[in-house]
C-alpha positions in Angstrom: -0.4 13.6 32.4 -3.8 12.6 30.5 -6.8 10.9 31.5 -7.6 8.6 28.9 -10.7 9.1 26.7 -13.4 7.1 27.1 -12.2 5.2 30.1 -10.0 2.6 29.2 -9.7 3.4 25.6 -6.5 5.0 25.1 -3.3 4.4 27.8 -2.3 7.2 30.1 0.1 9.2 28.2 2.6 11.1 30.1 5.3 11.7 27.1 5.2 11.7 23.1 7.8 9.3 24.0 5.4 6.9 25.8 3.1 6.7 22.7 6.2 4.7 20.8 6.4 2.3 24.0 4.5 -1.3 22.3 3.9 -1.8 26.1 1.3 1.2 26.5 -0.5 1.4 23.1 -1.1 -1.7 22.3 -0.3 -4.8 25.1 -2.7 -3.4 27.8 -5.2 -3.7 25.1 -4.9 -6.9 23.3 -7.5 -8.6 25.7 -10.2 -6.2 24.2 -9.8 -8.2 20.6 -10.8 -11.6 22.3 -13.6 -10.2 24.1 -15.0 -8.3 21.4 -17.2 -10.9 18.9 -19.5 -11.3 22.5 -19.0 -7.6 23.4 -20.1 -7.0 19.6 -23.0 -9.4 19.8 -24.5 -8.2 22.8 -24.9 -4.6 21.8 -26.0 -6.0 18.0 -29.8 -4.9 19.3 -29.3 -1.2 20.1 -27.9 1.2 17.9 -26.6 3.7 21.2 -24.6 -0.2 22.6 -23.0 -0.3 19.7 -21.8 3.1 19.7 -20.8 3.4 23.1 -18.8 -0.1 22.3 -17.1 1.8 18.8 -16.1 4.6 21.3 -14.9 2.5 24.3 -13.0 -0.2 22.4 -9.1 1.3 21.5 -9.3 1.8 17.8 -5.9 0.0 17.1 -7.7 -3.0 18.2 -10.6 -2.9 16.4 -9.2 -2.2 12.7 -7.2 -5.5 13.9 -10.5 -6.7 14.5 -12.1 -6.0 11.3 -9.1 -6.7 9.3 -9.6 -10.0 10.5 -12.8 -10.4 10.1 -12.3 -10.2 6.3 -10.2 -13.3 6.0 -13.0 -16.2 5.9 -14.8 -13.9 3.6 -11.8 -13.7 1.3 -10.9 -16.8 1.4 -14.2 -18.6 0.6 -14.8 -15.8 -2.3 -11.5 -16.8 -3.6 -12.0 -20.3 -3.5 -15.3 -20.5 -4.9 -14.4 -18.4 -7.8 -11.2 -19.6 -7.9 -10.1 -16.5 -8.4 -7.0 -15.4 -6.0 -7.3 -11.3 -6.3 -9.9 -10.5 -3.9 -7.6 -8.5 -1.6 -6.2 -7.0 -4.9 -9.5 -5.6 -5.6 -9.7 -3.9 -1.6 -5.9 -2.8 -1.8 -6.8 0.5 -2.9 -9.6 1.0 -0.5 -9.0 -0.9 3.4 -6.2 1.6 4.4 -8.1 4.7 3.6 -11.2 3.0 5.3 -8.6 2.6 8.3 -7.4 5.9 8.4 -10.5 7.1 8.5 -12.0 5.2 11.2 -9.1 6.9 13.0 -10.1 9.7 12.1 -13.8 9.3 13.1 -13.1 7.4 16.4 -10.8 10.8 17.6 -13.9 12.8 16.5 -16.4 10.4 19.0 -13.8 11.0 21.8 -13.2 14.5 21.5 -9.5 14.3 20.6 -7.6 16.4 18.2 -8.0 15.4 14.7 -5.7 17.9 12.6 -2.8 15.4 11.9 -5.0 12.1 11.5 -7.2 14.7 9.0 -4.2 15.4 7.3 -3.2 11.8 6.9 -6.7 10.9 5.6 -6.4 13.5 3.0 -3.9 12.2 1.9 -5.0 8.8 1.7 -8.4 9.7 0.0 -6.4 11.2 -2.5 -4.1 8.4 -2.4 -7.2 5.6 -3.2 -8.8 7.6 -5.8 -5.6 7.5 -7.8 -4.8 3.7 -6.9 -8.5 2.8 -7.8 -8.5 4.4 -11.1 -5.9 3.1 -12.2 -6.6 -0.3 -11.3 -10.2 -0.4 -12.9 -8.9 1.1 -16.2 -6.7 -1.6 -16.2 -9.6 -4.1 -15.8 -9.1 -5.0 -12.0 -12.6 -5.2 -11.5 -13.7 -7.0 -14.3 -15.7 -10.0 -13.4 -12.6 -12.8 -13.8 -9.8 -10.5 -13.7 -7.5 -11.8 -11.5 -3.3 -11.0 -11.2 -1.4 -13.2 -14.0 1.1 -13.5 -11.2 -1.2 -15.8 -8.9 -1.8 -18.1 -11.8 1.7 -19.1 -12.2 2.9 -19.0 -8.4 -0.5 -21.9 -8.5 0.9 -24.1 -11.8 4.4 -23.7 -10.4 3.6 -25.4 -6.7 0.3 -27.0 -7.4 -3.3 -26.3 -6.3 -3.0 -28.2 -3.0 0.0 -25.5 -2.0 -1.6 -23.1 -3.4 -4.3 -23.7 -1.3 -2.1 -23.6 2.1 -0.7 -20.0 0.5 -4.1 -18.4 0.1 -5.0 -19.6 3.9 -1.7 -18.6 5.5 -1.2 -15.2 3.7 -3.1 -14.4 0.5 -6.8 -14.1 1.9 -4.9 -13.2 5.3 -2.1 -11.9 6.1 -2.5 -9.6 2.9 -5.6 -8.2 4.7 -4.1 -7.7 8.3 -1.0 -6.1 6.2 -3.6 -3.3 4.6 -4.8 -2.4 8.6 -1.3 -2.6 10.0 0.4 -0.1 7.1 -1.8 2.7 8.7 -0.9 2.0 12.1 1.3 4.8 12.3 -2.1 6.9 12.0 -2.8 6.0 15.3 0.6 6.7 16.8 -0.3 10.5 15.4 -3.8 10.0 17.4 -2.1 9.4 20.5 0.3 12.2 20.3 -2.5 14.8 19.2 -3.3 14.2 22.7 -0.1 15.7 23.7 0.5 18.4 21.0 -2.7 19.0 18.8 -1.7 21.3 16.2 0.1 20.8 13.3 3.8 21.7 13.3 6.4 22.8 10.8 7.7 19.1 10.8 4.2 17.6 10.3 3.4 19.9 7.7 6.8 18.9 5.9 5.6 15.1 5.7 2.1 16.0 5.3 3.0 17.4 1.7 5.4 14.9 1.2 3.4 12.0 0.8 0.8 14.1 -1.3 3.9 14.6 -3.6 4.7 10.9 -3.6 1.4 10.2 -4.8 1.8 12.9 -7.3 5.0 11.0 -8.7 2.8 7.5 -9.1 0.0 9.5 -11.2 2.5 10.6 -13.3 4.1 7.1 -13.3 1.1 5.3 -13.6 0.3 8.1 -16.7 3.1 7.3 -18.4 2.9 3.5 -18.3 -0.8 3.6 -19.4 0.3 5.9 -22.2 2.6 3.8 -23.4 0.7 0.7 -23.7 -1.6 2.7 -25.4 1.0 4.0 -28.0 2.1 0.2 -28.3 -1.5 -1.3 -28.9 -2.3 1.8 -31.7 1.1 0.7 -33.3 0.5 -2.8 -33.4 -3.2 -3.0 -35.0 -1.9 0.2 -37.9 2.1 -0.1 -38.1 1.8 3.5 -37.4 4.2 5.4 -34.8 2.2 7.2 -32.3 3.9 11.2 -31.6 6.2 10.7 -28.8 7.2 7.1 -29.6 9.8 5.9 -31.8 9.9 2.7 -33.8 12.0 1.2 -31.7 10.7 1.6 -28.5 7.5 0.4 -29.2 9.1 -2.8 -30.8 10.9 -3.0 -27.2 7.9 -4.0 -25.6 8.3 -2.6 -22.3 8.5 1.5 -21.5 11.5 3.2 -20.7 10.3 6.6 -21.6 9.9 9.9 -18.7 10.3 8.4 -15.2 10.6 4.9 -16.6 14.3 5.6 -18.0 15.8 6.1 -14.6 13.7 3.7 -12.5 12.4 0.0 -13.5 9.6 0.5 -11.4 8.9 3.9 -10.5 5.3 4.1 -9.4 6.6 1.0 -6.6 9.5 2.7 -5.6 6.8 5.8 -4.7 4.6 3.5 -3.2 6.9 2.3 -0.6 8.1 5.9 -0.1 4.6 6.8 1.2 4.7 4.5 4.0 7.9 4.8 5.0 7.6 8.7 5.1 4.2 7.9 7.2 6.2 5.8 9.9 8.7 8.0 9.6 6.4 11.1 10.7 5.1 8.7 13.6 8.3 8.0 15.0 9.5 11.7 14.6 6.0 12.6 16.1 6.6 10.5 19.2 10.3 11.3 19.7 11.3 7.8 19.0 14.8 6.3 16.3 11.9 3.7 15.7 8.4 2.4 17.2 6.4 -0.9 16.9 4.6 0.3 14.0 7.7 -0.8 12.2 6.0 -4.4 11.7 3.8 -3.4 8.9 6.1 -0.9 7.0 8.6 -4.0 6.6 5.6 -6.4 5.2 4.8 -4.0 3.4 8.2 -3.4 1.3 8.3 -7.3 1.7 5.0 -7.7 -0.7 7.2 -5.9 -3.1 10.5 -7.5 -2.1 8.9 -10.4 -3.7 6.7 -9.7 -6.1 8.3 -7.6 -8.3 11.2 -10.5 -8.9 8.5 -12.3 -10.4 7.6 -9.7 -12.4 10.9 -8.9 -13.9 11.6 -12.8 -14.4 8.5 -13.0 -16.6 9.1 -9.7 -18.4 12.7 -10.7 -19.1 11.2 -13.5 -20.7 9.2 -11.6 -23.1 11.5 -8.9 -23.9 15.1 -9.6 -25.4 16.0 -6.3 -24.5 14.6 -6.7 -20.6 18.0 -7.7 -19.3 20.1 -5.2 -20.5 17.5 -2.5 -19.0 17.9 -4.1 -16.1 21.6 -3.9 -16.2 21.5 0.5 -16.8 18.3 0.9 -14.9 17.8 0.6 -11.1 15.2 -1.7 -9.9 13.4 1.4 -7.4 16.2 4.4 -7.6 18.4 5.4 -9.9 21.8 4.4 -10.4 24.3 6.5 -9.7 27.5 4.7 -10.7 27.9 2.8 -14.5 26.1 2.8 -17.5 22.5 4.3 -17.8 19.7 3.8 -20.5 20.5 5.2 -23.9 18.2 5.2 -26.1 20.4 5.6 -29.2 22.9 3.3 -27.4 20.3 0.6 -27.0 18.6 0.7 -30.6 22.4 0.6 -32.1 22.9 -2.2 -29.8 19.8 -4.0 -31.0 20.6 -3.1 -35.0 23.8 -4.8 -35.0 22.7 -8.1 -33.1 19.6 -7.7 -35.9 22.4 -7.7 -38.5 
């Protein structure tokens, strides 16, 4: 049995199994998130209070806190701007700031920090990819904003749209970011109980460095594409690689792009369902509470990417019958795949 660090902290742990129980971790805990904004504002004055308040409040419960924190300032960014992607522009960057106040709160207390390390490797490696490719897509150009938000608001109206970015887009979206990482803690808590990194956790350590090696390369090859298509468009020459025809296409299906529609998301859900999964082996548990997040997460894509397909479809004559060969995250085993020559024969004769 453990004493928990820094009193009240973190529960008395007496199994890996106990740090999957909701009713340790996290209930006993919950009242700490209501008394925090006075706790917080009474130590604002002295630099040691509010370090002795960081190291005495469970860290679950404060990345809640600061997750939450961020909503009004999303939301009245959003809507003075009118501009919707303000969490889009933090995606890349609050879970790695929440793994690493994991990390740094285990450090204050003393505890073992080799597996929440490793996970905050992983994620600094993780936002630096993410990041780049967002900027050199333009995310962070003053009025960029996701196409997708300015249809979602002409197809319901501003009024709705309004009730959408209160209830989840300068929201929910944020907690989402904190509770994804959640599983980081479950690995804090059973540091306590076996410190060291084992076979196992090495295994899913270098797995989700591998995922995120699979969405560079994703990411590469998208941004590579466009590229080609761009160069061929303003001098009706074909860039090496490319052929005629599938620059005319409009949409990539070359490398990872011929066997997945969307291979950089299929990745990106990988990682945090390999994360959860490593909690929940970790703690000797099927399943754990964590759960919560890694669903809303896969649900932000559950929905999104329709919408992005819908609109592509709509662009792309040929859209549809990739959609048909290609799987929407993994790749089909069963019926007919992409073909390139198939495909440009296909589109000759409906040409002729």
């Amino acid at each position: 049995m453990l004493i928990p660090a820094s009193g009240m902290a973190l529960p008395i742990i007496k199994s890996l199994g106990d740090c999957a129980d909701y009713s340790k971790p996290i209930e006993p805990y919950i009242p700490q998130l209501t008394a925090l904004p006075s706790n917080l504002y009474a130590a604002a004055s002295s630099t040691t209070s509010l370090q002795h308040l960081y190291a005495s409040t469970n860290p679950a419960i404060s990345g809640l806190a600061f997750s939450i924190a961020l909503f009004p300032i999303f939301l009245i960014v959003s809507e003075v701007n009118k501009n919707y992607s303000q969490v889009d522009r933090v995606w890349s960057i609050l879970p790695t700031l929440y793994n690493a106040h994991f990390a740094i709160w285990a450090r204050v207390n003393g505890l073992p920090t080799q597996k929440v390390d490793n996970v905050l490797a992983f994620s600094v490696i993780w936002t630096t990819r993410l990041t780049y490719n967002y900027w050199r897509k333009g995310g962070y150009q003053i009025g960029s904003e996701d196409y997708r938000w300015a249809l979602i608001k002409k197809q319901i109206g501003q009024p709705w749209f309004f009730i959408l970015n209160v209830l989840f887009v300068s929201s929910l979206q944020s907690v989402l970011l904190y509770a994804v990482t959640l599983p980081t803690y479950i690995l804090l808590l059973t540091s306590r109980l076996s410190p060291t990194m084992t076979l196992l956790d090495t295994v899913f350590a270098r797995a989700l460095m591998v995922l995120v090696v699979v969405e560079w390369f994703a990411d590469g090859s998208q941004w590579n594409y466009h590229a080609a298509k761009l160069s061929y468009q303003q001098t009706a020459k074909v860039p090496s690689g490319y052929t005629r025809a599938q620059l005319d296409r409009g949409f990539n299906t070359t490398g990872m792009w011929k066997y997945s529609r969307h291979p950089n998301f299929a990745a990106e859900q990988a990682i945090w369902l390999v994360l959860y999964q490593w909690a929940c082996v970790d703690s000797h548990s099927l399943w754990n509470w964590t759960v919560g997040g890694v669903i809303a997460y896969l649900g932000v894509f559950a929905g999104s990417t329709p919408l992005t397909e819908r609109i592509s479809a709509g662009k792309y004559p040929e859209y549809r019958v990739y959609q048909e060969r290609v799987g929407k995250f993994v790749p089909k085993l069963f019926g007919k795949r992409w073909d390139e020559r198939e495909v440009e024969g296909m589109a000759a004769t409906k040409k002729q």
